[in-house]
C-alpha positions in Angstrom: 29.2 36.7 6.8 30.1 33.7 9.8 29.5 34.7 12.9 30.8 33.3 16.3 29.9 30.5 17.7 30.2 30.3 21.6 28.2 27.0 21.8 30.1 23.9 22.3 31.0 23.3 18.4 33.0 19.9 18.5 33.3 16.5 18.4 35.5 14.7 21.2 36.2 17.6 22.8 37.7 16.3 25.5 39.9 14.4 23.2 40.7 17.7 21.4 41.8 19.3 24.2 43.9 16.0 25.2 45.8 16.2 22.1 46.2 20.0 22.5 48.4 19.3 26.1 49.9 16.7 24.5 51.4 18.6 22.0 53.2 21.2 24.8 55.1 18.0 26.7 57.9 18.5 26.6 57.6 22.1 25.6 59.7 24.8 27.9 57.5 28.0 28.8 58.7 29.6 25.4 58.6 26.9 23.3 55.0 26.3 24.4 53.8 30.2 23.8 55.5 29.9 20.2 53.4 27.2 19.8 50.2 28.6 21.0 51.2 31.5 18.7 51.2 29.4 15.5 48.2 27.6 16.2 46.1 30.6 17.0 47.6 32.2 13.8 47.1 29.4 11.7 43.7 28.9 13.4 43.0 32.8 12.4 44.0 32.5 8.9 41.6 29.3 9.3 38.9 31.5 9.6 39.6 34.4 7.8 36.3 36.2 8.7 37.6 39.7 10.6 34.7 40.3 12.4 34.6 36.8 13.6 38.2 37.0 14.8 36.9 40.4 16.5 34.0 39.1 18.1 36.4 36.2 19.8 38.8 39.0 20.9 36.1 40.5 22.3 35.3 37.0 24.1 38.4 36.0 25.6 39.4 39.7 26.5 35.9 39.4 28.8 36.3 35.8 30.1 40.0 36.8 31.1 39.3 39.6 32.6 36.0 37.9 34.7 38.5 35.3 35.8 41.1 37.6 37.1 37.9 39.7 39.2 37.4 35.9 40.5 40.5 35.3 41.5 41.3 38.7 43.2 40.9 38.3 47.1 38.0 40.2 48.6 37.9 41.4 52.0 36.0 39.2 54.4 32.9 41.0 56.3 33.5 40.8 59.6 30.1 42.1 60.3 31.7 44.6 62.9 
């Protein structure tokens, strides 16, 4: 059994993640989540290990919802 690996994991990442944008020009919103779709499906079947694919659920489900927390305005203390 694999298990997750949160660690930074690739080579040229940065390059990676330039081809990844480059693939959604020209894209519309739907066209773009379509294509997200199939690569994370293809990606899935990639793996193939369920509790992997769990444990990365698990992930992203948590790093989403810290990231919405940090983006929610929060009263200022006025100190009054």
């Amino acid at each position: 059994m694999m298990s997750l690996i949160t660690q930074l994991n690739m080579q040229d990442h940065d390059g990676i993640y330039e081809r990844l944008i480059a693939a959604h020009h020209g894209l519309n919103e739907t066209q773009s989540a379509a294509f997200n779709a199939r690569l994370i499906l293809i990606l899935m079947n990639h793996i193939g290990d369920a509790q992997v694919l769990e444990d990365a659920f698990e992930l992203a489900g948590r790093a989403g919802q810290a990231a919405a927390e940090s983006a929610t305005p929060r009263p200022i203390s006025t100190g009054v």
